[in-house]
Every structure is written in structure tokens, then in C-alpha cells.
N, CA and C of each residue as an Amber inpcrd file, in Angstrom:
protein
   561
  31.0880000  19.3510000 -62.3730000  30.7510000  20.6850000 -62.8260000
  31.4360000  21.7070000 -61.9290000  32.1810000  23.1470000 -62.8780000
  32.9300000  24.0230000 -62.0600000  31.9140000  24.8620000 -61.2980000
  32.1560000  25.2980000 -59.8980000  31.4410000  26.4810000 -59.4140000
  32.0620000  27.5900000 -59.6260000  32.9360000  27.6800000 -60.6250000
  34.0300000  28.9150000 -60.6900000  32.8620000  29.5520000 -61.5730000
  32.3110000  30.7760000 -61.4680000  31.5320000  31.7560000 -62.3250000
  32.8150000  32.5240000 -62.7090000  32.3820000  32.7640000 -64.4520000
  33.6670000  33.5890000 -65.1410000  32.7600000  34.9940000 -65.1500000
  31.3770000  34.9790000 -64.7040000  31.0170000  36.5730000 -64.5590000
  31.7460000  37.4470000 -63.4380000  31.8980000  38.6480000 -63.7530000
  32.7010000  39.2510000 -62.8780000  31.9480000  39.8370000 -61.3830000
  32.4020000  39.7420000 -60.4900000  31.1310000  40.0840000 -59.3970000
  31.7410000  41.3990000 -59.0040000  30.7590000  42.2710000 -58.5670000
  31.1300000  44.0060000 -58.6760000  31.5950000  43.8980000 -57.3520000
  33.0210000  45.1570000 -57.4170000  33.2430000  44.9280000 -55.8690000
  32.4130000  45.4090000 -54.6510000  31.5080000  46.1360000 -55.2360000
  30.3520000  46.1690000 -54.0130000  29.5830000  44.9800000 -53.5960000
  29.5620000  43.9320000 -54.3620000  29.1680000  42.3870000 -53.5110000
  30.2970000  41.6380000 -52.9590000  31.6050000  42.0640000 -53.9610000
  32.5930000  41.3940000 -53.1920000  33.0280000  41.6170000 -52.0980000
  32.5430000  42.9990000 -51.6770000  32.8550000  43.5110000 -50.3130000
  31.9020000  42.7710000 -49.4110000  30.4860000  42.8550000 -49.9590000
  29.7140000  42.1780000 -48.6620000  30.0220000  40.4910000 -48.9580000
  30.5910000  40.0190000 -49.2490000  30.9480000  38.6120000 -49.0230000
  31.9780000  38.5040000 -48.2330000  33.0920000  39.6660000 -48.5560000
  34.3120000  39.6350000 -47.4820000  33.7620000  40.0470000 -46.3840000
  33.0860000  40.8210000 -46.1580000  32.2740000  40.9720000 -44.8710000
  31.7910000  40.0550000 -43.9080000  31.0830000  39.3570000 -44.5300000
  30.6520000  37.6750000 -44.3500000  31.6860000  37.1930000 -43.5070000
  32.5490000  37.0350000 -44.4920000  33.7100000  36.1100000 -43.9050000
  34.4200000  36.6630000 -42.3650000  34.5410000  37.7940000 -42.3130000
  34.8950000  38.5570000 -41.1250000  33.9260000  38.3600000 -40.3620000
  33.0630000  38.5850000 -40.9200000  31.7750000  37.9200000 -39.4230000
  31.9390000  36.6340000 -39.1070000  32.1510000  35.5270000 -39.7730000
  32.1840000  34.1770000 -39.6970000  33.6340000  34.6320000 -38.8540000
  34.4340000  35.0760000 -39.1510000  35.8380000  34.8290000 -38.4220000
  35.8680000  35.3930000 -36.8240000  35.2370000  36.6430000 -36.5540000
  35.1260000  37.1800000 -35.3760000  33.9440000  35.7200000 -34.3790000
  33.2410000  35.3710000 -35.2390000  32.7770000  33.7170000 -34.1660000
  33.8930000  33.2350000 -34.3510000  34.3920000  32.6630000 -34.4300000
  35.7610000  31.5630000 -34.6810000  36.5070000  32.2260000 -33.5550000
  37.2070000  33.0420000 -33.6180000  38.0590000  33.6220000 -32.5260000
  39.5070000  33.6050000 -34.2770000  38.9220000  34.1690000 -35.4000000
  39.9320000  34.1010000 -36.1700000  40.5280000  35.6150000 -36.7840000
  41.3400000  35.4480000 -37.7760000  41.6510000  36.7150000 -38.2070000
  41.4860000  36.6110000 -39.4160000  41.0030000  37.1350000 -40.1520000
  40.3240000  37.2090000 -41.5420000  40.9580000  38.5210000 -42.4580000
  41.6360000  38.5150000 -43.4590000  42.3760000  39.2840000 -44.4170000
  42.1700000  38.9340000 -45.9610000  41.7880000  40.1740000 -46.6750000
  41.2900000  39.8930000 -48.0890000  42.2500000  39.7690000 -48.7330000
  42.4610000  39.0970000 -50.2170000  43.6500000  38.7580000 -50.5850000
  43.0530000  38.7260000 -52.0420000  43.7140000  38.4220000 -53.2660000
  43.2690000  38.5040000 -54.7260000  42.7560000  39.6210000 -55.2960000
  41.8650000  39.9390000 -55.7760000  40.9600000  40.6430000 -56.7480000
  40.6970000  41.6600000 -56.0360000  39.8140000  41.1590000 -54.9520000
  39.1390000  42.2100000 -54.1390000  40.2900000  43.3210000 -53.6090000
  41.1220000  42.5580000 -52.6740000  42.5370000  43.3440000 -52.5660000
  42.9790000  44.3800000 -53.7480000  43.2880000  43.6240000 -54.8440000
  43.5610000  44.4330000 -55.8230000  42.5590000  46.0160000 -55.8040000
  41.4740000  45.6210000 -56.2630000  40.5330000  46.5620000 -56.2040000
  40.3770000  47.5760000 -55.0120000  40.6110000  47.2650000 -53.6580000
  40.9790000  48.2470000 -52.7840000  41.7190000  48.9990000 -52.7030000
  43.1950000  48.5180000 -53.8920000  44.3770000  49.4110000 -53.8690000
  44.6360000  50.2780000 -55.1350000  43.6880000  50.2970000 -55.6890000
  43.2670000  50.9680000 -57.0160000  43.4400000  50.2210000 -58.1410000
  43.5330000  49.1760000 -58.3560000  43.7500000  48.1630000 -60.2060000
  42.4050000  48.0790000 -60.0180000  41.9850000  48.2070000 -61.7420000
  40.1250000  48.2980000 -62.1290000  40.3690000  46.7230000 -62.4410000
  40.9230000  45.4940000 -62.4100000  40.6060000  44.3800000 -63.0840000
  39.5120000  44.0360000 -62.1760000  38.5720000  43.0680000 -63.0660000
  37.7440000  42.0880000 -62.5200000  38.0660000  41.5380000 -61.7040000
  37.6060000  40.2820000 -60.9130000  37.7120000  39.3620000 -60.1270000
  35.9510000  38.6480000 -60.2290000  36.0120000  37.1520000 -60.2810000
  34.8660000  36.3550000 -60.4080000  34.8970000  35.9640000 -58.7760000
  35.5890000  35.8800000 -58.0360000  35.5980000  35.1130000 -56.8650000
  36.3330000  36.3940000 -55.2410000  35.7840000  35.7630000 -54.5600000
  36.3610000  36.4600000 -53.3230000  37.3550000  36.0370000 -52.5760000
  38.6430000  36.2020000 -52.2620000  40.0290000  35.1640000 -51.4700000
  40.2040000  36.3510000 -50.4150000  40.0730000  35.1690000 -49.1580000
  40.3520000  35.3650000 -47.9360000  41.2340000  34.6320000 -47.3960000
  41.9440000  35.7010000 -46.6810000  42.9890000  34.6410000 -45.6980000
  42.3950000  34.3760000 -44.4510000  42.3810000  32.9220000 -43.9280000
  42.3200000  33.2550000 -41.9750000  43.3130000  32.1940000 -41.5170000
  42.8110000  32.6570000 -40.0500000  44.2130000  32.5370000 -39.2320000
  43.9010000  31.0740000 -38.7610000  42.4340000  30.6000000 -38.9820000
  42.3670000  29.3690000 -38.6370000  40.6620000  28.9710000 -39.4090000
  40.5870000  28.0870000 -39.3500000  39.1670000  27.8630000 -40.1720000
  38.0170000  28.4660000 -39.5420000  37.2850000  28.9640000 -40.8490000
  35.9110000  29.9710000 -40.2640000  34.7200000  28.7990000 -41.3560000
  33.8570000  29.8430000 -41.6490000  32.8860000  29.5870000 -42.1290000
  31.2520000  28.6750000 -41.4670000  30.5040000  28.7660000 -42.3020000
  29.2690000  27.7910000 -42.4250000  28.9780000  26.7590000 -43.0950000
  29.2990000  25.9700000 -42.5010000  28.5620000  24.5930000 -42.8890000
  27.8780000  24.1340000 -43.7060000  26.6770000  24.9480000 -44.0330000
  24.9900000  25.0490000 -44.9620000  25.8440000  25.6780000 -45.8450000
  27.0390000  26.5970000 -46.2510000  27.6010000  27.2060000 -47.4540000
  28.8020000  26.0630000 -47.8000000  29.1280000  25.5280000 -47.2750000
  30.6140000  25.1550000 -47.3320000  30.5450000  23.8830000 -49.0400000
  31.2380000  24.2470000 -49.6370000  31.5470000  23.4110000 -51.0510000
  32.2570000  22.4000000 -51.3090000  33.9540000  22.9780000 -51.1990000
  35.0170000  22.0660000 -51.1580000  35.7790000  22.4850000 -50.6650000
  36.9210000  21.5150000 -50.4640000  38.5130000  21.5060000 -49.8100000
  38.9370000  22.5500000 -50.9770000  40.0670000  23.3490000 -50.7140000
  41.0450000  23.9150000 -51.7240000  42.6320000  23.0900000 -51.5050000
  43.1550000  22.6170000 -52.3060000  44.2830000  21.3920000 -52.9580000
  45.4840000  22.3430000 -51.9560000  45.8760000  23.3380000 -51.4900000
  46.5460000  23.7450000 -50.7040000  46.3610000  24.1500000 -49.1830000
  45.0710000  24.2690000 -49.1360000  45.2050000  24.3520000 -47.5930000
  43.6030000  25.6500000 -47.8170000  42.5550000  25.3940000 -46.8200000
  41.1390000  26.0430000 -46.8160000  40.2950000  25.0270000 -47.7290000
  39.0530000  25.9340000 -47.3560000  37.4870000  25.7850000 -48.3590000
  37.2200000  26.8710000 -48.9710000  36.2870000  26.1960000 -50.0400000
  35.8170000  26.9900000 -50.9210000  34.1030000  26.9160000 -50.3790000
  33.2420000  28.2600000 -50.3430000  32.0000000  28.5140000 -49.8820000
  31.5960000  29.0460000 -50.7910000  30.1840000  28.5470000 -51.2550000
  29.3970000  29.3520000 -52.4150000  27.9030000  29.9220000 -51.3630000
  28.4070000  31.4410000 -51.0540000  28.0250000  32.7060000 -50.2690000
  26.5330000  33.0030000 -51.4220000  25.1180000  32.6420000 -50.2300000
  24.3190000  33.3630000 -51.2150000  24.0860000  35.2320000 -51.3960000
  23.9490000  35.4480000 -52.5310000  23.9970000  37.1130000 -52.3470000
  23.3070000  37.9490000 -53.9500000  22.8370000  38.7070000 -53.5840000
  21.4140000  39.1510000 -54.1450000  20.9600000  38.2290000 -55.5650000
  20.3640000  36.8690000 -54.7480000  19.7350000  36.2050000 -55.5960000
  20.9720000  34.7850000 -56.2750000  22.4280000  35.2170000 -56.3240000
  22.9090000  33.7530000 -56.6410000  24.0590000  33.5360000 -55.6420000
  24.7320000  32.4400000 -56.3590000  26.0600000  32.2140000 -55.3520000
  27.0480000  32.8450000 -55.6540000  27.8060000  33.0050000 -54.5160000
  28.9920000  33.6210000 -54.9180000  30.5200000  33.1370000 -54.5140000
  31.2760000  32.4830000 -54.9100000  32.1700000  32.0060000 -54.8750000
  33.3820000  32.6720000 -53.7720000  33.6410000  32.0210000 -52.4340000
  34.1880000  32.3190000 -51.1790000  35.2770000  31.5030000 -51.3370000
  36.7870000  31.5070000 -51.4120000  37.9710000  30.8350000 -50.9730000
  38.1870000  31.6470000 -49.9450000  38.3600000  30.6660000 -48.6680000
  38.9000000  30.8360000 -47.6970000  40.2790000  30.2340000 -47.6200000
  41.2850000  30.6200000 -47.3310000  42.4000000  29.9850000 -47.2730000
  43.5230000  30.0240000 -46.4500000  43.5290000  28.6820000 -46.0210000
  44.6220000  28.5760000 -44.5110000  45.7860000  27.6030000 -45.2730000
  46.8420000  27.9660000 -45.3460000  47.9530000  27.6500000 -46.4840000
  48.4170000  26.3800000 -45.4930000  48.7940000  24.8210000 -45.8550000
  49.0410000  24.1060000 -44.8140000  50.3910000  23.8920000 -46.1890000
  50.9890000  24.0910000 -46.6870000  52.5300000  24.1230000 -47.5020000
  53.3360000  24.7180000 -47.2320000  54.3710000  24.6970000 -48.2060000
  55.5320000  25.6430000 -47.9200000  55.1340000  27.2460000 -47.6790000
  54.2850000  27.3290000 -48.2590000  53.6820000  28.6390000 -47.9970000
  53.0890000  29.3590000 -46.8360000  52.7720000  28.4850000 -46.1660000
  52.1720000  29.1380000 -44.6230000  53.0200000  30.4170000 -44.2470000
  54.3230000  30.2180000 -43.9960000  54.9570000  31.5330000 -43.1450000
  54.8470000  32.6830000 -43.9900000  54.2940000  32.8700000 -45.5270000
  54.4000000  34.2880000 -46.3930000  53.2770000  33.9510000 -45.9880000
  52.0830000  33.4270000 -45.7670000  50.5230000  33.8240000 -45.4450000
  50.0730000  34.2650000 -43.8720000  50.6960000  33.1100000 -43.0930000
  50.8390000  33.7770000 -42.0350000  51.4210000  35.2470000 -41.5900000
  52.2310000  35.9590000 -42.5140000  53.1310000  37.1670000 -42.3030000
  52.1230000  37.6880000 -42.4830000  51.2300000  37.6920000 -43.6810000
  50.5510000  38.3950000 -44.6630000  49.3210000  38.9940000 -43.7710000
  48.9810000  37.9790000 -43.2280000  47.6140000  37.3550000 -41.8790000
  48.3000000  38.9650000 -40.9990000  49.3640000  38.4140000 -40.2080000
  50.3140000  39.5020000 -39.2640000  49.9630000  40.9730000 -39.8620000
  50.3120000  41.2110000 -40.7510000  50.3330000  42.4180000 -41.1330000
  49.7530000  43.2640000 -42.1200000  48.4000000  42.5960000 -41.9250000
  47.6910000  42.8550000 -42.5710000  46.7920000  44.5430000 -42.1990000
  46.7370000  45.6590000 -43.2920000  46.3900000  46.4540000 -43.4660000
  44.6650000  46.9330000 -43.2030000  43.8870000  48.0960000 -42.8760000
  42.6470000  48.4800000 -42.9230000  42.4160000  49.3410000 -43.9220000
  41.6440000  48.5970000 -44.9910000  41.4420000  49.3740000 -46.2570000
  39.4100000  49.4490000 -46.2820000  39.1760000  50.7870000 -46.1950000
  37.2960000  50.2970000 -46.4030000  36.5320000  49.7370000 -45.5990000
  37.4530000  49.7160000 -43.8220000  36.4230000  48.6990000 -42.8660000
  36.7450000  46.9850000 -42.7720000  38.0950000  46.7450000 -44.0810000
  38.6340000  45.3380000 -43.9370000  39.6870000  45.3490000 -43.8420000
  40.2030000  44.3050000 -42.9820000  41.9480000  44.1350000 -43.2380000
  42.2020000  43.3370000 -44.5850000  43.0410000  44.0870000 -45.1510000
  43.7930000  43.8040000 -46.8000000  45.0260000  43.2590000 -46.4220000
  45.6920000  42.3430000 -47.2780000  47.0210000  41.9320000 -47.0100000
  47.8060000  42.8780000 -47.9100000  48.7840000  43.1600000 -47.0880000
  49.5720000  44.8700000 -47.7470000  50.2570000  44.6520000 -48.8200000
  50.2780000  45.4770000 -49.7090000  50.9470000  45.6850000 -51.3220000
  51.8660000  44.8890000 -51.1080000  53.2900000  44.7580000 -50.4940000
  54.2600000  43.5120000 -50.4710000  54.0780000  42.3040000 -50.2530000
  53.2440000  41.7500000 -49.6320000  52.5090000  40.8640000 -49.3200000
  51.8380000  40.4790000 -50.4190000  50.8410000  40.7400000 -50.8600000
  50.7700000  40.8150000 -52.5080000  51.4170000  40.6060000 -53.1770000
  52.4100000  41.2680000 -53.4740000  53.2090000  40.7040000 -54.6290000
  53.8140000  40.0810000 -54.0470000  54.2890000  39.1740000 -53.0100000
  54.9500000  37.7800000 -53.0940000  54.1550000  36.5720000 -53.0380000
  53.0560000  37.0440000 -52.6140000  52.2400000  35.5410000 -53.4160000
  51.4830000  35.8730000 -54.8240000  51.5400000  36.8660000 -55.5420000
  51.6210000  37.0430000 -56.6470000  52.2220000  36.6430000 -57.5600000
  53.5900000  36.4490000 -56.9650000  54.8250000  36.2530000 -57.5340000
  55.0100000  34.7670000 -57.7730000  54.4760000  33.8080000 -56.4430000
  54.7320000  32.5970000 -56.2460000  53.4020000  31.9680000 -56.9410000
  52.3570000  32.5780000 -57.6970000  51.0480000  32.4770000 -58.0870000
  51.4900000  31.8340000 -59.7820000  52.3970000  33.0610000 -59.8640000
  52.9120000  33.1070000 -61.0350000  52.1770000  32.9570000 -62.5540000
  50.4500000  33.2550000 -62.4810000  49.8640000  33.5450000 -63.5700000
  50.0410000  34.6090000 -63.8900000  49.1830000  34.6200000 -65.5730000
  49.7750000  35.8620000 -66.3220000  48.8280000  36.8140000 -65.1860000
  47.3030000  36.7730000 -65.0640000  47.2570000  38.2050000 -64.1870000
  47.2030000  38.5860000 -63.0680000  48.0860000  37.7570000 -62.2250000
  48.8280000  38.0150000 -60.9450000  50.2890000  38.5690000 -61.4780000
  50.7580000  38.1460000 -62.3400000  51.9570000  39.6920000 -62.7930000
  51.6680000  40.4690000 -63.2720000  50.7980000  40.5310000 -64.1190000
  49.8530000  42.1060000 -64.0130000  49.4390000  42.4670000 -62.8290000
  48.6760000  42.4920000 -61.7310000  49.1100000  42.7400000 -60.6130000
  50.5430000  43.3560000 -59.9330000  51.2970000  42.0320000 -59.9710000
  52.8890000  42.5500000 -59.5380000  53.0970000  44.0220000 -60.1220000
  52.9190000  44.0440000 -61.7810000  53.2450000  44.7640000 -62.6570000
  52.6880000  46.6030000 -61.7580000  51.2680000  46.4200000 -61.8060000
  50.2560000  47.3090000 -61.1360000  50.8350000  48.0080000 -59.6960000
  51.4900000  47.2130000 -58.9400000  51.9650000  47.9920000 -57.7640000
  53.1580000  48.6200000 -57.8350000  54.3170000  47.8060000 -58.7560000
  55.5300000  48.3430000 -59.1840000  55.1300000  49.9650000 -60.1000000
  54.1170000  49.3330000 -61.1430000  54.4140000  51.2860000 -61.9290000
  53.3260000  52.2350000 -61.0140000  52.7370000  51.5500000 -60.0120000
  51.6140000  52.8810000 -58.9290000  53.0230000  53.5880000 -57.9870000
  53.8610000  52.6870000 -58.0210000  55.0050000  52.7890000 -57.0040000
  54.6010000  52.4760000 -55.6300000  53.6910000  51.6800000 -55.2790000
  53.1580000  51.1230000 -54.6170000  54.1010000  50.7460000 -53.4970000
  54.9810000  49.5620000 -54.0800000  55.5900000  48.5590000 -54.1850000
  57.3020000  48.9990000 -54.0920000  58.4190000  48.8830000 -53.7040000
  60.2330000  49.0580000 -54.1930000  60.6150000  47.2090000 -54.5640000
  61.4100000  47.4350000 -55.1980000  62.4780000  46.2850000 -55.0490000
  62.5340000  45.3490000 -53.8480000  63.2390000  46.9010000 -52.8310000
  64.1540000  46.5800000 -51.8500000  63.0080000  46.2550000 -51.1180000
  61.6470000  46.9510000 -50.4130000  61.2670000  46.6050000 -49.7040000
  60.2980000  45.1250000 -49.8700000  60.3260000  45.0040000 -51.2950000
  59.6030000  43.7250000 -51.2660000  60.5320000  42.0860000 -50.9990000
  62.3060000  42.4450000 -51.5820000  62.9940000  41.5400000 -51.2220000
  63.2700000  41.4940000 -49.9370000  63.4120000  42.3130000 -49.2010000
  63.3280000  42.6680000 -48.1100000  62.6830000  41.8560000 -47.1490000
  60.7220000  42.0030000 -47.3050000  60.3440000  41.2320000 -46.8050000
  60.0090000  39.4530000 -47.1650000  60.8400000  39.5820000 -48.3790000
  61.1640000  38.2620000 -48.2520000  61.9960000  37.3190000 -47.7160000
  63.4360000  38.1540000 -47.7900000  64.5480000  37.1750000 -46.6840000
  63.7940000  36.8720000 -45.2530000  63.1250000  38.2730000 -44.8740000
  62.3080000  37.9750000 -43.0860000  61.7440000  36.9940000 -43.3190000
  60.8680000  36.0630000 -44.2050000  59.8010000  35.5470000 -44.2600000
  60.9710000  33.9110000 -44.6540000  61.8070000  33.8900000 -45.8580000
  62.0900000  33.0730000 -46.3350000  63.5090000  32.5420000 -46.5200000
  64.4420000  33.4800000 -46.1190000  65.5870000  33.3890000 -45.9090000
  66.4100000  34.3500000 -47.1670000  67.7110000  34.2820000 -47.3100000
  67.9640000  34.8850000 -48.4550000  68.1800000  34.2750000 -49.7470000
  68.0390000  32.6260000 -49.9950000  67.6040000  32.0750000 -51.4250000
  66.5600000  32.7050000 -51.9990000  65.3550000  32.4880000 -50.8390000
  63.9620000  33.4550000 -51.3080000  64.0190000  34.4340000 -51.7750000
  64.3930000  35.6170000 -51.2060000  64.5630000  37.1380000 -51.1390000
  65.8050000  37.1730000 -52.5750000  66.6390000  35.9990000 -53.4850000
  67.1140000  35.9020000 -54.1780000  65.9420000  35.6240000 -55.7450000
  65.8420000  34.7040000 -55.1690000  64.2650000  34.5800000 -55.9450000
  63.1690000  35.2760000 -56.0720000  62.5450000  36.0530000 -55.3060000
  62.0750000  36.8060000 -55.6780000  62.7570000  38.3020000 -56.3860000
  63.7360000  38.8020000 -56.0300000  64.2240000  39.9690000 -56.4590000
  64.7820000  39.4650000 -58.0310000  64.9380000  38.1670000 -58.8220000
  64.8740000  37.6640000 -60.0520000  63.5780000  37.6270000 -60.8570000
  62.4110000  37.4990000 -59.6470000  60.8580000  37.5900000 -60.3220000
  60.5830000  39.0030000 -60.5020000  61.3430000  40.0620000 -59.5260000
  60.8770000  42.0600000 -59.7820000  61.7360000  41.7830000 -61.1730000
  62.4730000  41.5900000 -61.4330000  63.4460000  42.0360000 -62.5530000
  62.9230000  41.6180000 -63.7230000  62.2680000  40.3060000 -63.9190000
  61.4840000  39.7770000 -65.0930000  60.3340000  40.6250000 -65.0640000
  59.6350000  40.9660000 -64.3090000  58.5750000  41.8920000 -64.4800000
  59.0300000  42.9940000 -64.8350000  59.7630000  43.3840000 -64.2260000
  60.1640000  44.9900000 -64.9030000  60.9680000  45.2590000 -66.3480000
  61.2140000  44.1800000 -66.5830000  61.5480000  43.8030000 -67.7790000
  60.6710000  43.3030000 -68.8640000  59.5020000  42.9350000 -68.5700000
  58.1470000  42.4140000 -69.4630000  57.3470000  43.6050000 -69.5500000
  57.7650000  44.9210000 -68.2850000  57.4730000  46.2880000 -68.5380000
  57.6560000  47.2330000 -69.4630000  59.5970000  47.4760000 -69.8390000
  59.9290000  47.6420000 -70.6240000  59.7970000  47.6630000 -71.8580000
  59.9650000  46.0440000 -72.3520000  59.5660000  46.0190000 -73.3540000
  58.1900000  45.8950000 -73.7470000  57.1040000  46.4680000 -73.1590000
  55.7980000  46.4340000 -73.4020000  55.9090000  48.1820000 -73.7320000
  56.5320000  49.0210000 -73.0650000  57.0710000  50.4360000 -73.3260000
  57.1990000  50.6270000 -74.7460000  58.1490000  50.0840000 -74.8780000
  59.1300000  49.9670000 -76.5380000  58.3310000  49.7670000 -77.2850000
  57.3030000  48.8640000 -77.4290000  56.3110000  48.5010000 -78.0870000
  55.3780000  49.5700000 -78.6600000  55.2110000  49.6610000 -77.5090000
  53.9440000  50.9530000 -77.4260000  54.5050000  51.9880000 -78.6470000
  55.7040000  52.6420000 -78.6450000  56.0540000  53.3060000 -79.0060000
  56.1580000  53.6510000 -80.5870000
């Protein structure tokens, strides 16, 4: 049976769960950064989110909460909170992915009293997420202007070399192009 709840949890609980987790991380001696939905929602996109994603810098949490492994690297914690559970990914990337999470971890932003992983940062594991509404997302920081091209390929060669920073600046272009013609449409 899934613990994934498809109800949407308001970001005023999602905040006190990320909260949680920052408390759990300051025992640890860790660094704790919000990432997904909640993120989103700090940077102005109204979408939902059912679950809370945290980055840390090394494993946090409680024990009495703790659920499962996540298939890439962290746990998943079902956080009690006014009255049910609430679905906690914590996530310490042990793949190819570590050095864009670790960056992400690095430079991570203060949005509301939490560190957020910053709009570029975002969209490159957005990018590498590659569901439809994590490019809505992508989509969301590119037309806020959030987001450039340059500075997001940018921080991808730092992170990944310049195949990466090739690859991703092919993923801005399909998006901005699934933009377009969503424009045309409209019209």
C-alpha cells in the first residue's frame, strides 16, 4: 500500500514539516534545503504539492517517523501533523546526481525562515526530473523571468561539464518551445 496521499497539503503545513526537518537537521550537525512543491510555492507558482522534499547534507530524521529508503539516495518520513501523516522525502542523492544536489545544498537561498534551493537549481533537477509538472515548473521560472538561459547553462557546465550545460541548454529550448506553441494555441 502507497503512503503517497494525492490530497494536496496547504503550504502552511508544508512549511511546518519543513521546519521539522530543519530541526531534525540542526541535531545532526546537517544542512537542510527545501526542494519540489514547497520550493515552488515559496517562489510564487500556486500548484499543489501532496508531499514535502528536502535536501540534506547528510542523513537527519526520527526513527519513530522513518518509512522507507528512497531508490536514489534518502528516506521517506510520514511527519505526524494536525491529526494525520504527512509525507517527508528527505533526500541525500548517492548517483550521478549528487554534485547538482550537493551545489543546490551549497547555495541554497533564505526564503520565509528556510533555505530554498535557488530558481537555477530548480530547474536543473527539474529538468533531469523530466515529468510533465516539473516542466511546468521549468516553464514557471522561465516566463516569471526568474530563471535566463545563460545563467542556468551556466550553472550547469560548473556543476557538470560542458556535455551537461549542452544538454541542458537543449532541455530550455524544448521548453520554450512547448511555450510557444501553447501561445499560438491560445490564440
Amino acid at each position: 500500500m502507497s503512503t503517497r496521499s494525492t490530497e494536496p497539503i496547504s503550504p502552511q503545513r508544508a512549511l511546518q514539516v519543513a521546519r521539522q526537518a530543519v530541526r531534525w537537521g540542526k541535531r545532526e550537525g546537517a544542512r537542510v534545503v527545501v526542494a519540489g512543491g514547497l520550493a515552488m510555492y515559496l517562489f510564487g507558482h500556486t500548484r499543489n504539492t501532496c508531499d514535502v522534499d528536502v535536501l540534506a547534507s547528510k542523513p537527519i530524521g526520527q526513527g519513530r517517523y522513518y518509512h522507507k529508503p528512497i531508490a536514489f539516495g534518502g528516506s521517506t518520513y510520514l511527519v505526524p501533523l494536525g491529526g494525520r501523516s504527512r509525507v517527508l522525502d528527505v533526500i541525500i542523492r548517492d548517483d550521478d546526481a549528487r554534485p547538482l544536489y550537493a551545489s543546490s545544498i551549497a547555495h541554497a537561498v533564505k526564503v520565509r525562515g528556510v533555505l530554498v534551493a535557488d530558481p537555477e537549481h530548480l530547474v536543473l533537477m527539474k529538468l533531469q526530473a523530466g515529468r510533465y509538472k516539473d516542466l511546468a515548473d521549468v516553464q514557471f521560472f522561465l516566463e516569471t523571468k526568474q530563471v535566463t538561459t545563460a545563467r542556468v547553462v551556466a550553472l550547469a557546465r560548473r556543476i557538470g561539464g560542458q556535455f551537461y550545460a549542452s544538454e541542458v541548454r537543449r532541455g530550455l529550448h524544448r521548453v520554450r518551445d512547448q511555450m510557444r506553441a501553447e501561445r499560438r494555441t491560445e490564440k
